[in-house]
C-alpha positions in Angstrom: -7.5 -1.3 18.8 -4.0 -2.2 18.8 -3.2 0.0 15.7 -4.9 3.0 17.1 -3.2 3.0 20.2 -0.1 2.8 18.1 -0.7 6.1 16.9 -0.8 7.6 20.4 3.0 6.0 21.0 4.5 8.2 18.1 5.3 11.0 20.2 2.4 13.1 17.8 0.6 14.3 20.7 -2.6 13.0 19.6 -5.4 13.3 22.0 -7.9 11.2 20.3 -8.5 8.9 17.5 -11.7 7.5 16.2 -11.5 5.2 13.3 -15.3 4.6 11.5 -15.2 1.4 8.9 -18.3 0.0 6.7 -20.1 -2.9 8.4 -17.7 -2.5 11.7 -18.6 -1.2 15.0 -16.7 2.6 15.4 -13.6 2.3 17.6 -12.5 5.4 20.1 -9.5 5.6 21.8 -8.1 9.1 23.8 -5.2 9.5 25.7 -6.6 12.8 27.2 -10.2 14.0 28.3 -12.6 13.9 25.8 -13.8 17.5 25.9 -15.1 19.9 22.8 -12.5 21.8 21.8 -11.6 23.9 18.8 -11.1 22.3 15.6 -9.4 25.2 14.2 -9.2 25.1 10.5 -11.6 21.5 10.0 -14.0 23.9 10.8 -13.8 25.1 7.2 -15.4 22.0 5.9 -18.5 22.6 8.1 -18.6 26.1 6.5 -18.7 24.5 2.9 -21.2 22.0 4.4 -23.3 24.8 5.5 -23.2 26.3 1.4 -23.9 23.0 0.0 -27.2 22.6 2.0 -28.0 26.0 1.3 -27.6 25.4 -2.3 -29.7 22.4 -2.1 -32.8 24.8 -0.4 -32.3 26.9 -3.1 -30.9 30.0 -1.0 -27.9 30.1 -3.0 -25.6 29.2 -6.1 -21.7 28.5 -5.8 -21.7 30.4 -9.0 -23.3 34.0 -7.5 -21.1 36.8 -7.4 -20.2 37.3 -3.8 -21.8 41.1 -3.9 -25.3 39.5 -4.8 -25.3 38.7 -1.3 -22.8 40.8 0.3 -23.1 43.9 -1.9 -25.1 46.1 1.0 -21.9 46.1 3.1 -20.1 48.6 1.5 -20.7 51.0 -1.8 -17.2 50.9 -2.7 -15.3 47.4 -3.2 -12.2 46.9 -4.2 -11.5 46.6 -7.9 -12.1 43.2 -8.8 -14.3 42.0 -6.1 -16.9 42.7 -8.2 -15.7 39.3 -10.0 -15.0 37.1 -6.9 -17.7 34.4 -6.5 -18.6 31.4 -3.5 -17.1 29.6 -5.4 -14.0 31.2 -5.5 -14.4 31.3 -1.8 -14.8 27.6 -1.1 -11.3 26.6 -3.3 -9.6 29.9 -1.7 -8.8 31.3 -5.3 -11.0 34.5 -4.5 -7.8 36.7 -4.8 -8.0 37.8 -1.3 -4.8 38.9 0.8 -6.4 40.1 3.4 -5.3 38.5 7.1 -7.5 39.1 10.3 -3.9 39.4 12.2 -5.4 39.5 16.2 -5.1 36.1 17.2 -8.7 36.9 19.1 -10.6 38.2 16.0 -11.0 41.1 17.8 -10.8 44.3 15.9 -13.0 47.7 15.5 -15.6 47.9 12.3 -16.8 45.4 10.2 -14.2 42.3 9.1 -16.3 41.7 5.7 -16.0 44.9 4.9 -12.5 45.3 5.5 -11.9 42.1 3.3 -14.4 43.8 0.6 -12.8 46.8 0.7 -8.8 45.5 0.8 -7.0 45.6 -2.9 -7.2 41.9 -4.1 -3.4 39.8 -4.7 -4.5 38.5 -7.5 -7.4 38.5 -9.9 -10.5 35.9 -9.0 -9.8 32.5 -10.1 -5.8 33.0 -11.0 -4.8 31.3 -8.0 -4.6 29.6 -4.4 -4.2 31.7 -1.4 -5.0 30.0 2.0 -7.3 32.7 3.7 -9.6 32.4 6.8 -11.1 35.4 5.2 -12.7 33.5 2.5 -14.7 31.6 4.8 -15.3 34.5 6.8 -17.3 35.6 4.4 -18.8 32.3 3.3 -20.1 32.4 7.0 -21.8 36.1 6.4 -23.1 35.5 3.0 -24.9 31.9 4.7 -26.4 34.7 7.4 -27.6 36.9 4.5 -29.9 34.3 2.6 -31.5 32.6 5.1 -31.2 35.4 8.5 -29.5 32.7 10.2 -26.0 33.1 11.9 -23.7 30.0 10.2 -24.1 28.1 13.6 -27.9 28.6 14.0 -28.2 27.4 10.4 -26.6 24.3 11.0 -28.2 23.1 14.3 -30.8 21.9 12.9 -30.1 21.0 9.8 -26.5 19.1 10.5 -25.8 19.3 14.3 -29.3 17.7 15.2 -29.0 14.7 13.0 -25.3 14.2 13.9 -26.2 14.3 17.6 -24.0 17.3 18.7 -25.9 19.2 21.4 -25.5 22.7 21.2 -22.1 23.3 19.5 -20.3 26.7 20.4 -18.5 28.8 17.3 -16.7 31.4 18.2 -17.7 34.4 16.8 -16.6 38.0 15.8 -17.2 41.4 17.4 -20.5 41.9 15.6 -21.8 37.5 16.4 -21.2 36.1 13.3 -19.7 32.6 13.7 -15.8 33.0 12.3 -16.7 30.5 9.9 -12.7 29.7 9.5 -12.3 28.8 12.8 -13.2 28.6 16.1 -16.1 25.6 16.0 -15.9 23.2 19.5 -16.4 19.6 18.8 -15.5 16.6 20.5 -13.6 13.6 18.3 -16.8 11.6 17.8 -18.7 14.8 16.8 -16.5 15.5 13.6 -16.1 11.7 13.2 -20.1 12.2 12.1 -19.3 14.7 9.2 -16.6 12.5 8.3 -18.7 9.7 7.8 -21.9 11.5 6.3 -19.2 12.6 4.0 -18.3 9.1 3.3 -21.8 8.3 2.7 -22.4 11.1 0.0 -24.2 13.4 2.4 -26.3 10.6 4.2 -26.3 10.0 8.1 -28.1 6.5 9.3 -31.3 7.1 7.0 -31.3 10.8 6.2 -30.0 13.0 3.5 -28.2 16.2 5.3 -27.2 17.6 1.5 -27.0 16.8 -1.6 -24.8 13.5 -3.0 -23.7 16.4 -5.9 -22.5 18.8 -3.7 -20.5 16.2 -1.5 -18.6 14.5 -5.1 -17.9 18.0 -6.4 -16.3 18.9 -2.6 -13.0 16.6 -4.6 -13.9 17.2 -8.1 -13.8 21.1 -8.1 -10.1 21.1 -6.8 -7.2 23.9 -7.6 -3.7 23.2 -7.3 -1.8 25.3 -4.0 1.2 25.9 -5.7 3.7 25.0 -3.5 1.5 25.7 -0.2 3.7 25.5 3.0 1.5 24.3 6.0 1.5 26.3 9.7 4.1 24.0 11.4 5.8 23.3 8.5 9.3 24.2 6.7 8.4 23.4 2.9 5.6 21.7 1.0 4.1 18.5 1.5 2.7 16.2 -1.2 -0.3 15.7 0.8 -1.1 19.4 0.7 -1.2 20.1 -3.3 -4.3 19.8 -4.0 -7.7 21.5 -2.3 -11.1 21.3 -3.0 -14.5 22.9 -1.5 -13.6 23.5 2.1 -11.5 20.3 2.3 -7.9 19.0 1.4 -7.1 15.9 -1.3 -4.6 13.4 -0.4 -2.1 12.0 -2.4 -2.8 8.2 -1.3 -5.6 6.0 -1.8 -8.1 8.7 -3.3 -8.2 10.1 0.2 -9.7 13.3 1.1 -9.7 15.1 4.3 -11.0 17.7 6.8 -7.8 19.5 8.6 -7.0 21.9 11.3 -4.5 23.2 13.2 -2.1 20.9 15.4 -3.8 17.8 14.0 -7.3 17.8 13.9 -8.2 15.4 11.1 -10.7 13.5 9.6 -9.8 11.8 6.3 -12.1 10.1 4.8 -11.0 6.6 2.8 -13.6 5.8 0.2 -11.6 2.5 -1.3 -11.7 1.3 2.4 -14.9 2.5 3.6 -13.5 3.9 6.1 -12.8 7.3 8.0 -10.5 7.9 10.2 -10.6 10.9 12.6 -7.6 12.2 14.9 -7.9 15.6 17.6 -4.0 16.5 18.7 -2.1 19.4 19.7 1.1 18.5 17.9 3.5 21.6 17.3 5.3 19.7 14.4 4.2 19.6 10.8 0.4 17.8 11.2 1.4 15.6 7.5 3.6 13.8 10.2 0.1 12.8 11.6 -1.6 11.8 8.3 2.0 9.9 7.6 1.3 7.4 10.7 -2.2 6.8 10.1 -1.1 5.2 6.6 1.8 3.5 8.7 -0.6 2.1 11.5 -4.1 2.5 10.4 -5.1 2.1 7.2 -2.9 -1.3 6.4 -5.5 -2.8 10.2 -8.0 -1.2 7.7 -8.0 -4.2 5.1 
């Protein structure tokens, strides 16, 4: 306990810290109320949870062109769309460059098909560009195979088993879950994908998708190229690397989930161990992942 509260003495603004270790009862410590609130960009990984147990129904391959699924949006793509696949989607290398600029995702039309329709900044599979818009569509291609919205499709095939009552996702004009962004959650609550993450897609006794999809979540990685994280004045070492929906660390084989102002949940597989921080720090968030090495992972061992 004494090295989590350390964390919250950083100046970090941390809110809450749950630290999750094989054979060891969880510990929880928060400095602020423990209400849901929005993971921001952790909510990603949720996303590329959601394709992974649609792959394992057999609703889906990461490998279908996005416009096998999306293709009844709009009769006129933009060139090279055509080539853009989920997979390209999940390790943001689709080529897209297009932003969804109000801070509200509020805007006339239809988003996808302003992203389907927006000239590409690259070709499909040439390189990393973080875009919200990627998952944005991972969350409307996930409502197209099985007529579920994103949220709906989880409940209860992930939220039930984890415990988490009746998540809210924000959603877009039109009710489609943002995907990107915008999923509520309390620490604990994305402590439990952490962990089933940990486990290779296994909660207490059940599988919640496939052990296959989780390991290629790190092994299918592309390198960011110099990627400069909100918050942030240059590159960090600990964002080089990104995988399905999730970011690699550069220490101990770590892997994690990540948000805005500090919502982690990295996940430790030498240690066992996962350990999962909600914060509203204004700084860069790396500063974050640098004092849970510092103060955390050495109580770890």
């Amino acid at each position: 306990m004494t090295a989590v509260q350390a964390l919250g003495d950083k100046g970090l603004a941390v809110e809450g810290v749950h630290v999750c270790a094989h054979n060891r009862p969880p510990i929880e410590y928060h400095w602020v109320a423990d209400v849901r609130r929005d993971i921001f960009s952790a909510s990603k990984t949720f996303t590329a949870v959601a394709i992974g147990i649609a792959e394992g129904e057999g609703l889906l391959h990461v490998d279908d062109a996005i416009l096998s699924h999306l293709g009844h949006l709009t009769s006129a793509p933009a060139n090279g769309v055509e080539a853009i696949t989920i997979r390209h989607l999940l390790t943001m290398t689709s080529g897209i460059a297009y932003r969804w600029e109000d801070p509200d995702a509020d805007q006339p039309g239809d988003a996808a098909v302003d992203i389907l329709t927006t000239p590409l900044g690259a070709a499909p599979g040439s390189a990393f560009a973080y875009r919200g818009a990627n998952t944005y569509l991972l969350s409307r291609i996930i409502h197209t195979c099985s007529g579920e919205d994103l949220r709906d499709f989880l409940s209860p095939r992930l939220f039930a088993p984890l415990a988490i009552g009746n998540p809210q996702w924000l959603r877009c004009p039109l009710g489609y879950s943002l995907g990107a962004v915008g999923l509520h959650l309390r620490t604990a609550e994305v402590a439990r994908l952490g962990r089933t993450l940990l486990d290779g897609g296994r909660f207490l006794d059940k599988q919640l998708l496939p052990a296959s999809f989780v390991t290629s979540m790190t092994v299918d990685c592309v390198a960011t190229n110099g990627h400069v994280a909100t918050g942030a004045t240059a590159p960090h070492k600990e964002n080089a690397l990104y995988g399905r929906g999730v970011w690699l660390c550069q220490r101990d084989d770590a892997w994690r989930m990540d948000g805005l102002y500090g919502q982690f949940s990295v996940i430790l597989p030498r240690h066992r161990a996962c350990v999962t921080t909600t914060a509203h720090y204004r700084g860069p968030t790396t500063d974050i992942l640098d004092a849970i090495w510092s103060d955390i992972v050495p109580a770890l061992d």
